[in-house]
Chimera marker file (.cmm) of the C-alpha trace (Angstrom):
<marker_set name="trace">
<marker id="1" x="180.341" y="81.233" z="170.315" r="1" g="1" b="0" radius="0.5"/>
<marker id="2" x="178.828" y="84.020" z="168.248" r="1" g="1" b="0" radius="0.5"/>
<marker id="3" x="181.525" y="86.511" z="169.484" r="1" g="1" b="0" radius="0.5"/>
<marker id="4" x="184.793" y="83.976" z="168.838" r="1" g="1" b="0" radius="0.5"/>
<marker id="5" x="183.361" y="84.082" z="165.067" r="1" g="1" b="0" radius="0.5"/>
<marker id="6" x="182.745" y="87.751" z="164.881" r="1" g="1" b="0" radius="0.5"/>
<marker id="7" x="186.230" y="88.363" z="166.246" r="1" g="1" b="0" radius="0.5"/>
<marker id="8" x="187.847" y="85.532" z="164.041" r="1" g="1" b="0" radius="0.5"/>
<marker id="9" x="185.484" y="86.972" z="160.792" r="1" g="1" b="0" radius="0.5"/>
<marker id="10" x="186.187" y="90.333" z="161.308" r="1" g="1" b="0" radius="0.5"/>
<marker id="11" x="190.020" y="89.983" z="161.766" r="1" g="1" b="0" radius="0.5"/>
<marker id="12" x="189.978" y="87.864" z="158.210" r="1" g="1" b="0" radius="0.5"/>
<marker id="13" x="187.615" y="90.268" z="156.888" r="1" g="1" b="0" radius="0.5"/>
<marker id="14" x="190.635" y="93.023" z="157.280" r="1" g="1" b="0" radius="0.5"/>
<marker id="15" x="192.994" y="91.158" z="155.891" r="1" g="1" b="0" radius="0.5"/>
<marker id="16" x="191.495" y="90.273" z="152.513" r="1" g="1" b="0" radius="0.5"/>
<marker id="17" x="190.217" y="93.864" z="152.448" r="1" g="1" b="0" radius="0.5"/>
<marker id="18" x="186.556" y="93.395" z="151.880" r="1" g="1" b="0" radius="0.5"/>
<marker id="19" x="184.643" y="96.863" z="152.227" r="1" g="1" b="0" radius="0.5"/>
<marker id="20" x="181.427" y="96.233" z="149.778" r="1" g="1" b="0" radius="0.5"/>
<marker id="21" x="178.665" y="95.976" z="152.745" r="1" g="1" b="0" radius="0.5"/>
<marker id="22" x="176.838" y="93.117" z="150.723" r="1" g="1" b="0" radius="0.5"/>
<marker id="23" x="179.705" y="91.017" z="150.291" r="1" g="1" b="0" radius="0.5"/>
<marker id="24" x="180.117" y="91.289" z="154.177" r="1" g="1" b="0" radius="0.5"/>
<marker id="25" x="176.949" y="90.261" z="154.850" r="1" g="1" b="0" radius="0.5"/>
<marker id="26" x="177.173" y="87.009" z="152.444" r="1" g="1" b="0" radius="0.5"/>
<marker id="27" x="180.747" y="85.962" z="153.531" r="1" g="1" b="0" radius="0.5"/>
<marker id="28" x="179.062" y="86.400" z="157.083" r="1" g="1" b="0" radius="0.5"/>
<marker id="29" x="176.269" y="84.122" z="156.810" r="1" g="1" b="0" radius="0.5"/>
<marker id="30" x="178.182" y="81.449" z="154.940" r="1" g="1" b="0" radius="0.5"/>
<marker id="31" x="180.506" y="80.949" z="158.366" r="1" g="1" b="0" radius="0.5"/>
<marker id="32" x="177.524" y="81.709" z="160.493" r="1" g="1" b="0" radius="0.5"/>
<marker id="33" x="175.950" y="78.485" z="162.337" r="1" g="1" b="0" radius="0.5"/>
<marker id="34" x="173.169" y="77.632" z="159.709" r="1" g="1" b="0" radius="0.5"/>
<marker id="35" x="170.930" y="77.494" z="162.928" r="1" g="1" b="0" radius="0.5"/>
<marker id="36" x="171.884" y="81.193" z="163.531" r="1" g="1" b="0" radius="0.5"/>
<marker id="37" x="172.087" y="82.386" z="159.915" r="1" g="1" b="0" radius="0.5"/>
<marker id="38" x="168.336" y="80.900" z="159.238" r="1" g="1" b="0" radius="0.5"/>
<marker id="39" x="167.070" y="82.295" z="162.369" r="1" g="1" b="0" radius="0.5"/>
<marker id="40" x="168.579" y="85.761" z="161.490" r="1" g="1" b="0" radius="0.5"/>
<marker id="41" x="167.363" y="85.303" z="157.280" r="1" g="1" b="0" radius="0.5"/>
<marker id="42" x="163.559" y="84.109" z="158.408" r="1" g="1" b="0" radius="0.5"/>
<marker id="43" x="162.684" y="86.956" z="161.181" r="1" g="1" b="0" radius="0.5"/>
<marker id="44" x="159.358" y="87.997" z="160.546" r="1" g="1" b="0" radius="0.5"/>
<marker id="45" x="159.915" y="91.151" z="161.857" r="1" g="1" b="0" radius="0.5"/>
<marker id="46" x="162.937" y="93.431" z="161.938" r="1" g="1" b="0" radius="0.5"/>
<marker id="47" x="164.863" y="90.823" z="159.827" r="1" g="1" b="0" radius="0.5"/>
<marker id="48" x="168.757" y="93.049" z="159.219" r="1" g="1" b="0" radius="0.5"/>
<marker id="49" x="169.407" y="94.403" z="155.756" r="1" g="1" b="0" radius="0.5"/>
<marker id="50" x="171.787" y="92.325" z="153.776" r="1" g="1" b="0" radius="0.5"/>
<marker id="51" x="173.491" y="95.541" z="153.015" r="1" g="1" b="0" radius="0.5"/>
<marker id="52" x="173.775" y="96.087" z="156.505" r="1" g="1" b="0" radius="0.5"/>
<marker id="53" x="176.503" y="93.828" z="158.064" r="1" g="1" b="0" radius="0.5"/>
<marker id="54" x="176.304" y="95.663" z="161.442" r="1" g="1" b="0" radius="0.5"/>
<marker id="55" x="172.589" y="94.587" z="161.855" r="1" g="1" b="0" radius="0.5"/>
<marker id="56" x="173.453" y="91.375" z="161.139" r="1" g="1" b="0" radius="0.5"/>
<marker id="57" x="176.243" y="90.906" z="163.424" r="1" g="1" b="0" radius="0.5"/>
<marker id="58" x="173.518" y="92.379" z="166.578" r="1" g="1" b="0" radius="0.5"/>
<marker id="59" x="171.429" y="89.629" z="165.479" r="1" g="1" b="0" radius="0.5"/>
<marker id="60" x="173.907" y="86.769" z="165.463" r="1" g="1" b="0" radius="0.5"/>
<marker id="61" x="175.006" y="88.112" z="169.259" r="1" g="1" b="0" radius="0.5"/>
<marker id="62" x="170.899" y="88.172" z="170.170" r="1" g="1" b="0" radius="0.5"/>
<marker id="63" x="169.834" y="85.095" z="169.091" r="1" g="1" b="0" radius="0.5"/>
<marker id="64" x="173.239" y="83.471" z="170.421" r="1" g="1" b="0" radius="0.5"/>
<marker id="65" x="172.652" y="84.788" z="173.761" r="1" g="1" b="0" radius="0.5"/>
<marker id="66" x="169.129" y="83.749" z="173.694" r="1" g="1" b="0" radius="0.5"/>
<marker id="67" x="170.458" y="80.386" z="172.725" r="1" g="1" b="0" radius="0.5"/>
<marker id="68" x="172.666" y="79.947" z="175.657" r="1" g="1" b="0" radius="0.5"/>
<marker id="69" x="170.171" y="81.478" z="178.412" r="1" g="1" b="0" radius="0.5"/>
<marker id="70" x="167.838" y="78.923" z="177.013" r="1" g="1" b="0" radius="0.5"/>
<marker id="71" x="170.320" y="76.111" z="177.174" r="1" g="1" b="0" radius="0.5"/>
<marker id="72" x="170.985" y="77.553" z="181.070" r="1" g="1" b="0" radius="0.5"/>
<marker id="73" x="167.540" y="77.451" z="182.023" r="1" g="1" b="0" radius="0.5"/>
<marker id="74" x="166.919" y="73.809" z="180.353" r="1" g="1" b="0" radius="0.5"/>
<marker id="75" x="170.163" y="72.608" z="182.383" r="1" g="1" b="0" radius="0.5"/>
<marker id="76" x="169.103" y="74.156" z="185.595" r="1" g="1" b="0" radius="0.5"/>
<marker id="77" x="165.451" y="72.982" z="185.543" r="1" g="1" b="0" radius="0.5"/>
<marker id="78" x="166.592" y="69.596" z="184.145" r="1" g="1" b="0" radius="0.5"/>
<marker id="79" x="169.176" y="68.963" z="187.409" r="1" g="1" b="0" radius="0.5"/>
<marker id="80" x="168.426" y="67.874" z="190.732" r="1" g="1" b="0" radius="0.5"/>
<marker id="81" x="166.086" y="70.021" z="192.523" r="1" g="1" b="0" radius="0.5"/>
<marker id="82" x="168.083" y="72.295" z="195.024" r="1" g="1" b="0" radius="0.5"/>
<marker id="83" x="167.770" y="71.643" z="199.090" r="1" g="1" b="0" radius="0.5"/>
<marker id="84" x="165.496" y="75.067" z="199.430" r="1" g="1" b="0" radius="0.5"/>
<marker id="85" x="163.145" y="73.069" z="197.311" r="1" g="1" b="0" radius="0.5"/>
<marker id="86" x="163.526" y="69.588" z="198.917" r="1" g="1" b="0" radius="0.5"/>
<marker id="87" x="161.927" y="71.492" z="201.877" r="1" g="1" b="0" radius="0.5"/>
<marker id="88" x="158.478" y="71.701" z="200.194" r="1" g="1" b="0" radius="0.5"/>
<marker id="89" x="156.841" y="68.913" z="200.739" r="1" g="1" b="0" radius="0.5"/>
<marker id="90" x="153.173" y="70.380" z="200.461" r="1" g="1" b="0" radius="0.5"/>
<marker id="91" x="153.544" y="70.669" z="196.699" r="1" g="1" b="0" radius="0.5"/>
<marker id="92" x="152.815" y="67.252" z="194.900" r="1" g="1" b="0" radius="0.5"/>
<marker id="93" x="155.263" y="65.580" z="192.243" r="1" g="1" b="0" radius="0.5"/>
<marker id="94" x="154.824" y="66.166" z="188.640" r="1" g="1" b="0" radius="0.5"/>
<marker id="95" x="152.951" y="64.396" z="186.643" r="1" g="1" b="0" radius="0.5"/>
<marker id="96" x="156.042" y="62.810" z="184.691" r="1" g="1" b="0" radius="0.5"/>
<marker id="97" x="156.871" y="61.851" z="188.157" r="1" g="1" b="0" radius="0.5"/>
<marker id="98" x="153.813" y="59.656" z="189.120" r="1" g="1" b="0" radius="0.5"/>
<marker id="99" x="154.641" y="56.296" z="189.258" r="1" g="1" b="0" radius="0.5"/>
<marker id="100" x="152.681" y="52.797" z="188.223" r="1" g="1" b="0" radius="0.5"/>
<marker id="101" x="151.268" y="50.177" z="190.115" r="1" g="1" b="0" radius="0.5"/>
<marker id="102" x="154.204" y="47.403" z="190.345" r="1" g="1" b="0" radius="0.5"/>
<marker id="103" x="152.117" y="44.884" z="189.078" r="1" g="1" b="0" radius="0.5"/>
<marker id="104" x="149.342" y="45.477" z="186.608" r="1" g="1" b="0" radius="0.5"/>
<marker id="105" x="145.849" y="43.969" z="187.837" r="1" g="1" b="0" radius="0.5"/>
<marker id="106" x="144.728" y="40.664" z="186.429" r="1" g="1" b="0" radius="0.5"/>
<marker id="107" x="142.664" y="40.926" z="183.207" r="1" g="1" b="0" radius="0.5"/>
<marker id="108" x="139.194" y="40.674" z="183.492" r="1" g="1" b="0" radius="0.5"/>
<marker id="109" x="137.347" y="38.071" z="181.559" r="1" g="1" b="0" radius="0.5"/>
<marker id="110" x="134.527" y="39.263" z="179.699" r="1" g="1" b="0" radius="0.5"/>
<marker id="111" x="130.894" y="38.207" z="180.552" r="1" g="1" b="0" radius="0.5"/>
<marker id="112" x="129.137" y="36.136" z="177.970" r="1" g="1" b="0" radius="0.5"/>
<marker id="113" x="126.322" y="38.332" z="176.158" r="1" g="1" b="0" radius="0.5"/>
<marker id="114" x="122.950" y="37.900" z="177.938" r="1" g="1" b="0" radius="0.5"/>
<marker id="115" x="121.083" y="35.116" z="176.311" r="1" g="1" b="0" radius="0.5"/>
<marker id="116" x="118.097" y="36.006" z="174.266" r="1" g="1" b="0" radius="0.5"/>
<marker id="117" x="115.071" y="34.863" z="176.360" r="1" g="1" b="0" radius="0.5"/>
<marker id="118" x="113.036" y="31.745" z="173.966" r="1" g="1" b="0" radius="0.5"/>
<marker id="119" x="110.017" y="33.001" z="172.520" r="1" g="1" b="0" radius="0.5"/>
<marker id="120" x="108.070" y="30.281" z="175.249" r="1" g="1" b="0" radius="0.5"/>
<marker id="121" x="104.070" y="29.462" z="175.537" r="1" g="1" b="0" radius="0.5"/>
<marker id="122" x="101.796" y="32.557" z="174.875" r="1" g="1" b="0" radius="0.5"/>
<marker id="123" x="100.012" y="34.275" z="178.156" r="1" g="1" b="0" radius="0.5"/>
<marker id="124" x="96.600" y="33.023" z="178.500" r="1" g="1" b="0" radius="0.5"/>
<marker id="125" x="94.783" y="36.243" z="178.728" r="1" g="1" b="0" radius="0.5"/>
<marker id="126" x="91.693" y="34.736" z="179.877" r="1" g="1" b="0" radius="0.5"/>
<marker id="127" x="93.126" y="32.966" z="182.992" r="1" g="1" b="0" radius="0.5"/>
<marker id="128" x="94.859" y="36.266" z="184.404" r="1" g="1" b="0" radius="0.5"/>
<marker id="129" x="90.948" y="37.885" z="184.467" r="1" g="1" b="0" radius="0.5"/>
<marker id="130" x="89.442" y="34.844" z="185.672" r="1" g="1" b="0" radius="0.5"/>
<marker id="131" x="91.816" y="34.303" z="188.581" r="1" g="1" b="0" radius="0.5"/>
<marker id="132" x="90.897" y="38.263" z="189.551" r="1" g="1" b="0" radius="0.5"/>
<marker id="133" x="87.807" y="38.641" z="191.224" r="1" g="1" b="0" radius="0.5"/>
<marker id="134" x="85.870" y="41.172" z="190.117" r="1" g="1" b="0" radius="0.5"/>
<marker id="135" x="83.079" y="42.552" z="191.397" r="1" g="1" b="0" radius="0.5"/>
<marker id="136" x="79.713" y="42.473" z="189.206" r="1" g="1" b="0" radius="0.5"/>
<marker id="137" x="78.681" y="45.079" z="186.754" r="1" g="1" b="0" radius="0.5"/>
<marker id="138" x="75.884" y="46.589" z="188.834" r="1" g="1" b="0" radius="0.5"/>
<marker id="139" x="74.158" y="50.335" z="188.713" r="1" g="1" b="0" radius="0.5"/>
<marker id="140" x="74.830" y="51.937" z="192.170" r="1" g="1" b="0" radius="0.5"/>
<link id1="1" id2="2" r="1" g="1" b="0" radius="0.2"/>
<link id1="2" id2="3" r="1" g="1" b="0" radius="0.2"/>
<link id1="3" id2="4" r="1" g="1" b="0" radius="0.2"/>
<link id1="4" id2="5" r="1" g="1" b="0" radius="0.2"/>
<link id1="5" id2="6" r="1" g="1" b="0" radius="0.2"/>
<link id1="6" id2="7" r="1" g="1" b="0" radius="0.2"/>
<link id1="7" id2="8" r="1" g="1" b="0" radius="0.2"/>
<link id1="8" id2="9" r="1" g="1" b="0" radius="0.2"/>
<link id1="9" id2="10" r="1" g="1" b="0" radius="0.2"/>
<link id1="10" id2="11" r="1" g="1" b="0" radius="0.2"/>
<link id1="11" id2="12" r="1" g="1" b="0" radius="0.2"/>
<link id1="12" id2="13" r="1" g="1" b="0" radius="0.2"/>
<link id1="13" id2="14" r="1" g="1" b="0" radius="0.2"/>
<link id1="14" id2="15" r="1" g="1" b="0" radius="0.2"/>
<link id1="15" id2="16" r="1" g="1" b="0" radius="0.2"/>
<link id1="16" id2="17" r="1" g="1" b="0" radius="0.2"/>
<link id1="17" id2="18" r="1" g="1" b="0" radius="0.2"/>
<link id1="18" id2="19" r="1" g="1" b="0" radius="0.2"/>
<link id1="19" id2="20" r="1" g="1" b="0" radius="0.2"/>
<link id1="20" id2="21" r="1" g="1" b="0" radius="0.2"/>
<link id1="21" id2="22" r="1" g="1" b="0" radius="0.2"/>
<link id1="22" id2="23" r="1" g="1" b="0" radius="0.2"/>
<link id1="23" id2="24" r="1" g="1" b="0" radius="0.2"/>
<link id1="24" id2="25" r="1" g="1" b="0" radius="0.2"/>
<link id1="25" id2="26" r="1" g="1" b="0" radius="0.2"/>
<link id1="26" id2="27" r="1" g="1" b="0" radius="0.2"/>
<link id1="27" id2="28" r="1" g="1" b="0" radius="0.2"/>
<link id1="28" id2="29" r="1" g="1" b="0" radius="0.2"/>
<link id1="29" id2="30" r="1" g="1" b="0" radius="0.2"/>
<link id1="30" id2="31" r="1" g="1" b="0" radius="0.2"/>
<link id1="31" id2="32" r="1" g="1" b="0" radius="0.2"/>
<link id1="32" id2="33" r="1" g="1" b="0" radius="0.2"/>
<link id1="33" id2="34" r="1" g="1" b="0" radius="0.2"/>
<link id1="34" id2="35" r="1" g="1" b="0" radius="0.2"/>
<link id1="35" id2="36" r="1" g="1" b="0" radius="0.2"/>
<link id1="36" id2="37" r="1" g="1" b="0" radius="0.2"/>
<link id1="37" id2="38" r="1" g="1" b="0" radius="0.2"/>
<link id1="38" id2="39" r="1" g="1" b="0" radius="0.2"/>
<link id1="39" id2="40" r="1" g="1" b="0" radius="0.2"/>
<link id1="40" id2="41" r="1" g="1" b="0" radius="0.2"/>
<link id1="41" id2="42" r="1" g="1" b="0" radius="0.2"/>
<link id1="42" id2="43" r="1" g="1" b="0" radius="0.2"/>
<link id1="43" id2="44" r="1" g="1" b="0" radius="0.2"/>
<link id1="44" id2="45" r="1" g="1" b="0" radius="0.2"/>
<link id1="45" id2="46" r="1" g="1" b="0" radius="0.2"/>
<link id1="46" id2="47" r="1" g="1" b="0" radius="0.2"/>
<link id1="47" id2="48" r="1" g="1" b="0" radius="0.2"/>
<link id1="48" id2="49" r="1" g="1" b="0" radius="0.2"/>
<link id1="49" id2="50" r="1" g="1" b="0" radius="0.2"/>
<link id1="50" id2="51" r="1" g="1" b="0" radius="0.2"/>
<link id1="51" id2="52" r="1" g="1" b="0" radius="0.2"/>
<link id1="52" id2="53" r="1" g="1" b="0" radius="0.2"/>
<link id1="53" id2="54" r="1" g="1" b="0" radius="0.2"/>
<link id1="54" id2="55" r="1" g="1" b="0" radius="0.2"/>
<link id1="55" id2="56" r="1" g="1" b="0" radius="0.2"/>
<link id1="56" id2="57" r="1" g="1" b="0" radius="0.2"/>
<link id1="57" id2="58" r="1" g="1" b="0" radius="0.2"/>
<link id1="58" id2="59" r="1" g="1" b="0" radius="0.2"/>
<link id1="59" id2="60" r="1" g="1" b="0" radius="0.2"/>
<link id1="60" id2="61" r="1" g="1" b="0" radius="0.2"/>
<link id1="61" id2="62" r="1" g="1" b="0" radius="0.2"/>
<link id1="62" id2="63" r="1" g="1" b="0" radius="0.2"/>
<link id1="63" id2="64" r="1" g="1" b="0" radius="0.2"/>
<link id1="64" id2="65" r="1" g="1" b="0" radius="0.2"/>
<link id1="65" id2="66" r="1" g="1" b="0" radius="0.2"/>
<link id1="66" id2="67" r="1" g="1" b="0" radius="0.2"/>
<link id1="67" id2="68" r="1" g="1" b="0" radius="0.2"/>
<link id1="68" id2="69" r="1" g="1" b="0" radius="0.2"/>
<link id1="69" id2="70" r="1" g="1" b="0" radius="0.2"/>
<link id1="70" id2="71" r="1" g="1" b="0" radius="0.2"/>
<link id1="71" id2="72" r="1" g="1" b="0" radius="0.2"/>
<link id1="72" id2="73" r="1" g="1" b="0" radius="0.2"/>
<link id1="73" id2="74" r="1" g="1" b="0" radius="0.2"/>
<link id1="74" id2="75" r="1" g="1" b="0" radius="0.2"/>
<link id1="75" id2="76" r="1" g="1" b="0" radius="0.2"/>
<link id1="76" id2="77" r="1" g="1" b="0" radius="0.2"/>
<link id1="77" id2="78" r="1" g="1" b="0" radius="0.2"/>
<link id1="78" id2="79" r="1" g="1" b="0" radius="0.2"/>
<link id1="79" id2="80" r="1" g="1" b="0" radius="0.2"/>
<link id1="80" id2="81" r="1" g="1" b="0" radius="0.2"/>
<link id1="81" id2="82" r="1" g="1" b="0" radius="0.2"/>
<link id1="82" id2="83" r="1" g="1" b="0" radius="0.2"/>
<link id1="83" id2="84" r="1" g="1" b="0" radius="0.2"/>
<link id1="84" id2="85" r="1" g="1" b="0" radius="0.2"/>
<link id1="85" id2="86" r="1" g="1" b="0" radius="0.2"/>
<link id1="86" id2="87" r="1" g="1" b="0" radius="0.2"/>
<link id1="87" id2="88" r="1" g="1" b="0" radius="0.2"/>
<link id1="88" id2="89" r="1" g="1" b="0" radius="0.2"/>
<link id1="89" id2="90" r="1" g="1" b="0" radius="0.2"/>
<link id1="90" id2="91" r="1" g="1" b="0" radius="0.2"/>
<link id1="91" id2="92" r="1" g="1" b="0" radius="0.2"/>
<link id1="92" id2="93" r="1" g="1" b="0" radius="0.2"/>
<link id1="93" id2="94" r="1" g="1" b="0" radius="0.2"/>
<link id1="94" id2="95" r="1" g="1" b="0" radius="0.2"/>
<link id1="95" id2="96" r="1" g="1" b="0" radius="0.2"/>
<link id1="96" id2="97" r="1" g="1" b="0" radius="0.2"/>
<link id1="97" id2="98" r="1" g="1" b="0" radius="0.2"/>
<link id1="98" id2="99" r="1" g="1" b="0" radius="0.2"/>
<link id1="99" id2="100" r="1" g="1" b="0" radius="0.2"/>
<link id1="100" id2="101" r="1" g="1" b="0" radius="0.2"/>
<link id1="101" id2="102" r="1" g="1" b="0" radius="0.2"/>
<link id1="102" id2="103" r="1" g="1" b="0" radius="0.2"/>
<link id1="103" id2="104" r="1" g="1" b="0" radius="0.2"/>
<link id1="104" id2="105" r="1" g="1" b="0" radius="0.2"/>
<link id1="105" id2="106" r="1" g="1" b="0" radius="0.2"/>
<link id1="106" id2="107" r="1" g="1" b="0" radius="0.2"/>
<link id1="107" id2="108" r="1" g="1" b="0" radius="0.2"/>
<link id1="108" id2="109" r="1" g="1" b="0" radius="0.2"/>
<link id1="109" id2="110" r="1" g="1" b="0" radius="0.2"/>
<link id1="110" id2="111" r="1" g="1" b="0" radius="0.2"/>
<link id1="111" id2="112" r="1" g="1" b="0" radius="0.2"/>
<link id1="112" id2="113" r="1" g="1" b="0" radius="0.2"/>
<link id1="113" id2="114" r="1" g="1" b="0" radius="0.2"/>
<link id1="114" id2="115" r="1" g="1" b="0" radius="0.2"/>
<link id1="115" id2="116" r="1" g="1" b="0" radius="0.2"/>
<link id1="116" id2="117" r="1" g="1" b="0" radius="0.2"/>
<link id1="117" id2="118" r="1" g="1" b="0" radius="0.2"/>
<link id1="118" id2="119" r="1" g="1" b="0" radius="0.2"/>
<link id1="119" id2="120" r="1" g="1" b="0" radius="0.2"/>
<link id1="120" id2="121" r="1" g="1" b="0" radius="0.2"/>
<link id1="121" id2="122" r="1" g="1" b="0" radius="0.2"/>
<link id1="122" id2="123" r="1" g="1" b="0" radius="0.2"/>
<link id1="123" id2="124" r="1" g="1" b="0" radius="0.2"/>
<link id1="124" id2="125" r="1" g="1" b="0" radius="0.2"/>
<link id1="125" id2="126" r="1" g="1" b="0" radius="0.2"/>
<link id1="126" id2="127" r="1" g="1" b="0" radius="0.2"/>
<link id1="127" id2="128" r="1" g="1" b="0" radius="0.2"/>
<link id1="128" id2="129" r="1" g="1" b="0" radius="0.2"/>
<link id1="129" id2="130" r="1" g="1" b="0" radius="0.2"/>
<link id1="130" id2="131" r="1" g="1" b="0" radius="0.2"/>
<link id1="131" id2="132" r="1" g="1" b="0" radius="0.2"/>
<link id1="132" id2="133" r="1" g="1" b="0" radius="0.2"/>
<link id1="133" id2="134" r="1" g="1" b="0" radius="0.2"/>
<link id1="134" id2="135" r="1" g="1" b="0" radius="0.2"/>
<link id1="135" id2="136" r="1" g="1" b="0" radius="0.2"/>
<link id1="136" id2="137" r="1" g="1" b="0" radius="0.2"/>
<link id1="137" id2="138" r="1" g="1" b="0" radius="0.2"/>
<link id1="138" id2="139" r="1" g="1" b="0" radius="0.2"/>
<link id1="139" id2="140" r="1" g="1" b="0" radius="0.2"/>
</marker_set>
């Protein structure tokens, strides 16, 4: 994608006889993808000259090649899993594979909060001793 623009830019870029390296570089990024020509104006590190056109057209190719491994890789691991792996059956599935119960279990009805025991008659202290026999106070 990159390269059909570089070709195409390059060829124009002849023709209209533009030679001033900063005016290559902003003629460049105006035709650029603006996903490309943000990527390329926002590197941290490294980030091309804008006086330097041929830095900038490296970068376009990089992160465009990047770009389509990445969209290679997300189309291959996205696709049906080849036969070699079919043949694993050790491994489990992935968790976005796990699947739900087909019916969801019947709510649960609350229990009522425990009931507050009523306050009810006092212990008679003096029955519980009396009804214990104890033995006499005595010196041994």
């Amino acid at each position: 994608m990159v390269d059909d623009y570089l070709d195409s830019f390059q060829a124009l870029v002849s023709d209209a006889g533009y030679t001033d390296p900063r005016t290559l570089v902003v003629k460049f990024r105006q035709g650029l993808q603006s996903g490309i020509q943000s990527q390329i104006a926002t590197m941290p590190y490294r980030r091309p000259a804008d006086t330097d056109p041929d830095a900038w057209y490296k970068a376009a190719r990089r992160i465009d090649q990047a770009r389509l491994a990445n969209e290679a890789f997300q189309s291959v691991s996205c696709s049906a899993p080849s036969a070699a792996l079919k043949t694993v059956s050790a491994q489990p599935p992935p968790l976005s594979v796990a699947r739900l119960p087909l019916a969801l279990p019947s709510p649960v009805t609350p229990k009522p909060p425990p009931t507050t025991p009523s306050m009810g008659v006092p212990m008679d202290m003096d029955v519980a001793r009396k009804a214990r026999s104890l033995p006499p106070r005595g010196c041994y």
